[in-house]
Backbone as a chain_set.jsonl record, in Angstrom:
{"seq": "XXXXXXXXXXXXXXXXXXXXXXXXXXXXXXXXXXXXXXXXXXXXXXXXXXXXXXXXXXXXXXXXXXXXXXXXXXXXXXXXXXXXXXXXXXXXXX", "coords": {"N": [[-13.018, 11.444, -7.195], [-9.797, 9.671, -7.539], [-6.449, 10.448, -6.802], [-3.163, 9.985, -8.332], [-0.101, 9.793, -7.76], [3.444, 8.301, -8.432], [6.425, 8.08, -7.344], [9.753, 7.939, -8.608], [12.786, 7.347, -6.667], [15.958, 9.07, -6.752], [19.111, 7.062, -6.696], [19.983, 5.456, -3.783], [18.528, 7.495, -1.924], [17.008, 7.616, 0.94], [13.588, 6.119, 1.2], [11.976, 6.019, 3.536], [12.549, 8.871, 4.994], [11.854, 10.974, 2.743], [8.791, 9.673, 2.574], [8.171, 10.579, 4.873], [8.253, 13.418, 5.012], [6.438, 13.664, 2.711], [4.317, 12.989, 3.979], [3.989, 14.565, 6.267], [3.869, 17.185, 4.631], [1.41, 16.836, 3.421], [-0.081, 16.585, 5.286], [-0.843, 18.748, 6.0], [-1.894, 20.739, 3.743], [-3.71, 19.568, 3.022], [-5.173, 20.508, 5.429], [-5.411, 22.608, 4.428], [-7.611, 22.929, 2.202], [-10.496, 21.687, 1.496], [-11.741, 20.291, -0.068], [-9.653, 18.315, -0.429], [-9.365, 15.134, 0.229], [-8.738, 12.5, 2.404], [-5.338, 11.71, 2.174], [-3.018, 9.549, 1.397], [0.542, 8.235, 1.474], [2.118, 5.821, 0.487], [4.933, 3.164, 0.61], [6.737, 0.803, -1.133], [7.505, -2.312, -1.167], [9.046, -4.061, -2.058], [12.314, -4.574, -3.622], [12.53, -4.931, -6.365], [10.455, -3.448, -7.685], [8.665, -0.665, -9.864], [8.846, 1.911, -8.52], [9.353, 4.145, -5.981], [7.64, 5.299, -4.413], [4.136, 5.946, -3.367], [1.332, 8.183, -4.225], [-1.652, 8.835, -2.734], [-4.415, 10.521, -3.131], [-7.696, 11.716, -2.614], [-9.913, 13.886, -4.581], [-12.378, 16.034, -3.932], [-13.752, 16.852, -6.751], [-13.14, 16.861, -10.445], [-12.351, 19.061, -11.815], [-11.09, 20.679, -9.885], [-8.126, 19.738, -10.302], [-6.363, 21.555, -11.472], [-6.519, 23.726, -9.935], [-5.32, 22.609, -7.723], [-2.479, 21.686, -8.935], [-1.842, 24.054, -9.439], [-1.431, 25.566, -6.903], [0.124, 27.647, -4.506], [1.682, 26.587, -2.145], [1.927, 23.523, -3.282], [3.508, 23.78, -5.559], [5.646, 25.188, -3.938], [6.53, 22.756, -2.598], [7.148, 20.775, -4.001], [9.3, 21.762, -5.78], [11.004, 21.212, -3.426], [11.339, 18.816, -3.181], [12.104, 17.396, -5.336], [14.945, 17.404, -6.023], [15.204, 14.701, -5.045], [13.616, 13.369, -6.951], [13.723, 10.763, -9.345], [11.888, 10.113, -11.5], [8.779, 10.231, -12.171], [5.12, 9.858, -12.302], [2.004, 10.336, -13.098], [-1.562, 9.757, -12.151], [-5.429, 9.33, -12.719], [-7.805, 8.112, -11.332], [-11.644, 7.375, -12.004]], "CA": [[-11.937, 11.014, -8.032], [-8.531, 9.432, -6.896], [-5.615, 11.234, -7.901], [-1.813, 9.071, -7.676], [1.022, 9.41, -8.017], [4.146, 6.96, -8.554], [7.484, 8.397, -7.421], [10.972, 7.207, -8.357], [13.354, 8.102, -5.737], [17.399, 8.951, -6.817], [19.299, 5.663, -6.079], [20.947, 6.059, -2.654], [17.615, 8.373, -1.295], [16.1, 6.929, 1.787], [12.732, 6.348, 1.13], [10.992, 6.621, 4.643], [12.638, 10.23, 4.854], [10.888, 11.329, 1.673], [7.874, 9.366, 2.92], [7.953, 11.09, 6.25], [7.808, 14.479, 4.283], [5.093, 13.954, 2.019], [2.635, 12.948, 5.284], [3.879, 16.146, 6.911], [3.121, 18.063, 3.518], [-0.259, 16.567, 3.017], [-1.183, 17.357, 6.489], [-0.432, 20.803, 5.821], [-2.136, 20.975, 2.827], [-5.376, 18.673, 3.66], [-6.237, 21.226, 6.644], [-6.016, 24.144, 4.211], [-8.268, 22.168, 1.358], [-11.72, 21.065, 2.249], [-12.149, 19.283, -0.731], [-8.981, 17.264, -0.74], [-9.627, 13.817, 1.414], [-7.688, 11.22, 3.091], [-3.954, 11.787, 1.505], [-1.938, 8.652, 1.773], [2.04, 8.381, 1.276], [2.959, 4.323, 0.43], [5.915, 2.759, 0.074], [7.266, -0.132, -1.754], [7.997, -3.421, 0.036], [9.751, -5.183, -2.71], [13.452, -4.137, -4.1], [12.567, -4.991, -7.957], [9.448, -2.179, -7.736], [9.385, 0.424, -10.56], [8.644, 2.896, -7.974], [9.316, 3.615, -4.45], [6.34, 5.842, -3.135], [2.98, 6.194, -4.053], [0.298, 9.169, -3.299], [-2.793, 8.508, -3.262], [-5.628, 11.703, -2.589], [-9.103, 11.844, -2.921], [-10.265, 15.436, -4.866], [-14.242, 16.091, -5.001], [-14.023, 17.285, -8.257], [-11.912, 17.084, -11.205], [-11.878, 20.581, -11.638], [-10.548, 21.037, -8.869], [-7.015, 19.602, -10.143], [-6.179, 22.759, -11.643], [-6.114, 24.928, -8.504], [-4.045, 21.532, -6.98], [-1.49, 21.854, -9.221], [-1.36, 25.795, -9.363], [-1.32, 25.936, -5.375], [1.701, 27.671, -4.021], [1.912, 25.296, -1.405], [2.252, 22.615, -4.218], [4.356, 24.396, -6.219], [6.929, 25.383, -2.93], [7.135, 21.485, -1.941], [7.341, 19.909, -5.043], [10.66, 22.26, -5.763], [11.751, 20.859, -1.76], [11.695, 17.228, -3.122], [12.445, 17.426, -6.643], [16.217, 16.876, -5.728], [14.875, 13.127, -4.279], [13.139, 12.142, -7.643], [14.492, 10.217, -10.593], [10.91, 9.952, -12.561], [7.049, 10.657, -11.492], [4.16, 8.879, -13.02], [0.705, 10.699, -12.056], [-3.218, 8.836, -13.09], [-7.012, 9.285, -12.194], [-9.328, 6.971, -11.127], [-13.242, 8.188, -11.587]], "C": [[-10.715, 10.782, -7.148], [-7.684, 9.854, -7.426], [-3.934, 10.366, -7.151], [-0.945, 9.485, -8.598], [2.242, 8.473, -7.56], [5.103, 7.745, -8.835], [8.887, 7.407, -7.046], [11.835, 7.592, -8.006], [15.302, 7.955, -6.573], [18.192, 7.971, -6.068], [20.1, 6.496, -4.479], [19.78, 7.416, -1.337], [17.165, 7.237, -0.253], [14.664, 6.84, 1.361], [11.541, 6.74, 2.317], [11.232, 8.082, 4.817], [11.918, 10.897, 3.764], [9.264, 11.066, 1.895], [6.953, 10.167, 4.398], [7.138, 12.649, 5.63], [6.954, 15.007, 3.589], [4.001, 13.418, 2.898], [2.543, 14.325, 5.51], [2.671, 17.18, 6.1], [1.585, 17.752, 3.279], [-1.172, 17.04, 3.685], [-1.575, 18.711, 6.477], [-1.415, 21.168, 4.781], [-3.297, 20.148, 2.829], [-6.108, 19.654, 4.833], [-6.112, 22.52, 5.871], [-7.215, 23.908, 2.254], [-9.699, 21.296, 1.998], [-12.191, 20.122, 1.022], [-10.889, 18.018, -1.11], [-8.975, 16.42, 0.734], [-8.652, 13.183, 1.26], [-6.293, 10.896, 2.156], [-3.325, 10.841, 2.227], [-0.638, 8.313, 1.19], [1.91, 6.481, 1.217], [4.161, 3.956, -0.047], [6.219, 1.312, -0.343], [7.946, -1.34, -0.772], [9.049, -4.132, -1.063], [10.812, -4.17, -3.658], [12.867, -3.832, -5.582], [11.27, -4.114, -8.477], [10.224, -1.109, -8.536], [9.245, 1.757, -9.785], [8.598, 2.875, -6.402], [7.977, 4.299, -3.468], [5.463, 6.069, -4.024], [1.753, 6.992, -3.328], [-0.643, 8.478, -3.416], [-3.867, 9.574, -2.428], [-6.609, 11.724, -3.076], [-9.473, 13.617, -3.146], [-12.042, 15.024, -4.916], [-14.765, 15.954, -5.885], [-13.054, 17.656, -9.376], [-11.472, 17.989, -11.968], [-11.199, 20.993, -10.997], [-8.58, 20.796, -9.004], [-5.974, 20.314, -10.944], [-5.225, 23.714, -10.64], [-4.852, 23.802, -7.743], [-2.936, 21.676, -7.46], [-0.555, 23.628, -9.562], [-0.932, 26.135, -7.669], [0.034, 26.31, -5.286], [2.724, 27.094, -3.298], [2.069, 24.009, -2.112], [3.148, 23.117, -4.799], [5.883, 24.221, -5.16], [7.302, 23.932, -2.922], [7.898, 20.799, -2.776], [8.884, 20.273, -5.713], [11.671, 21.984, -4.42], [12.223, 19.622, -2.321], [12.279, 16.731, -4.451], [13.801, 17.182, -6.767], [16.199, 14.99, -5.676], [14.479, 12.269, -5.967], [13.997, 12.149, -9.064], [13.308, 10.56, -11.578], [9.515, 10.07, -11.589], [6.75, 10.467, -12.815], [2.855, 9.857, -11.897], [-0.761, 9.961, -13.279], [-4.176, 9.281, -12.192], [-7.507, 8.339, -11.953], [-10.466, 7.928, -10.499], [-13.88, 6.986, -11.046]], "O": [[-10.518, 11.493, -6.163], [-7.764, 9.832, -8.654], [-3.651, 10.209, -5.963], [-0.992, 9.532, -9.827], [2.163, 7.9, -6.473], [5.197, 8.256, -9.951], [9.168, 6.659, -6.109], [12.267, 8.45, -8.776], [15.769, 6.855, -6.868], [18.045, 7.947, -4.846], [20.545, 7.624, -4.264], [20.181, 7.967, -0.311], [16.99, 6.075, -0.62], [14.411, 7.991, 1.004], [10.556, 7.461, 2.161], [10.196, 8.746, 4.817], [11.088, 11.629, 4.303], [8.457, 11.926, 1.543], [5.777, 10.26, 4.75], [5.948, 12.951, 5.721], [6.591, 16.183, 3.557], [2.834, 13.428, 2.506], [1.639, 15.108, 5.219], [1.572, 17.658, 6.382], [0.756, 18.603, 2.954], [-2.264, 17.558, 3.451], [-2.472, 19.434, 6.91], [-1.888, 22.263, 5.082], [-3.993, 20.804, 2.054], [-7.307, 19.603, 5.106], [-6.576, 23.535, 6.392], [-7.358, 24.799, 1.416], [-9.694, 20.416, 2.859], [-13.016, 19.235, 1.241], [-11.091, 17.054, -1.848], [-8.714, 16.811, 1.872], [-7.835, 13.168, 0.339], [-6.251, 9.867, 1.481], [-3.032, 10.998, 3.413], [-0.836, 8.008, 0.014], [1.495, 6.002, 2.272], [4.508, 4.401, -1.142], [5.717, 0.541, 0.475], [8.739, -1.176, 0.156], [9.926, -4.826, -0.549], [10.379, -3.212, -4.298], [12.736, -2.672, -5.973], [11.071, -4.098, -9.692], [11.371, -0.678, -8.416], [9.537, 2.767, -10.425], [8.07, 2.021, -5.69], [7.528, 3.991, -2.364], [5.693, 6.339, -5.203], [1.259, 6.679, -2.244], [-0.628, 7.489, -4.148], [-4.087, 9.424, -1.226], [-6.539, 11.761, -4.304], [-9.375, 14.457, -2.252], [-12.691, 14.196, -5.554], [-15.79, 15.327, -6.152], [-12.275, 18.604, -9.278], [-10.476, 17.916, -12.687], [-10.466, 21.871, -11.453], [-7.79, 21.348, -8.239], [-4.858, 19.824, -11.116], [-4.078, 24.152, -10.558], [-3.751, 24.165, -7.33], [-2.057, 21.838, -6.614], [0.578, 24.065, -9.769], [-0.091, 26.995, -7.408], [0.972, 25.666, -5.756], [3.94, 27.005, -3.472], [2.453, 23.167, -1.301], [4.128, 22.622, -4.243], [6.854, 23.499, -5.388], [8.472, 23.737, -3.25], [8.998, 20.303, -2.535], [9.61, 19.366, -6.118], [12.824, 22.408, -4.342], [13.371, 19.258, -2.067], [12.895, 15.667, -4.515], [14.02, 16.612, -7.836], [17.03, 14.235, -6.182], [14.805, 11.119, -6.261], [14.629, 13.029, -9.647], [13.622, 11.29, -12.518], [9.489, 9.963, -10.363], [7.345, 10.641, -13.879], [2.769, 10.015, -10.679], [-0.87, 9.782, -14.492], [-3.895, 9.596, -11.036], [-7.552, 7.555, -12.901], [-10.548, 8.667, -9.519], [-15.032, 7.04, -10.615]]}, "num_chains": 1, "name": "protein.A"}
């Protein structure tokens, strides 16, 4: 399963700084997760975009997005960046 999210950054936020942050975090959090794969950070090329970054992580199992969103390490970051966002949009693809 693909798991995304679609974050909208507070006007005036850099977006590569935010972008930089959620690689770091992923890395961090991809080497202590054996079932979460290839975590990618994108950003928005075009001004009139309803959103400036977009996750995109591969889970095993969609059970599994439970423990993802209980993690403390999810929990800690998501209160680090939560200053940065205006609105978040999260979806599945099976």
């Amino acid at each position: 399963m693909k798991h995304y999210e679609l974050l909208k950054l507070v006007p005036g936020t850099d977006p590569v700084e935010v972008q930089e942050k959620l690689r770091k975090y992923f890395r961090e959090l991809d080497g202590t997760k054996d079932w979460l794969n290839h975590p990618l950070v994108h950003r928005s090329c075009r001004q009139e975009d309803d959103y400036d970054l977009m996750i995109v992580v591969e889970i095993d199992a969609e059970e599994r997005m439970g423990e993802l969103v209980d993690d403390p390490l999810v929990l800690e970051f998501q209160g680090k960046i939560a200053q940065y966002l205006k609105k978040r949009k999260t979806f599945d693809h099976y």
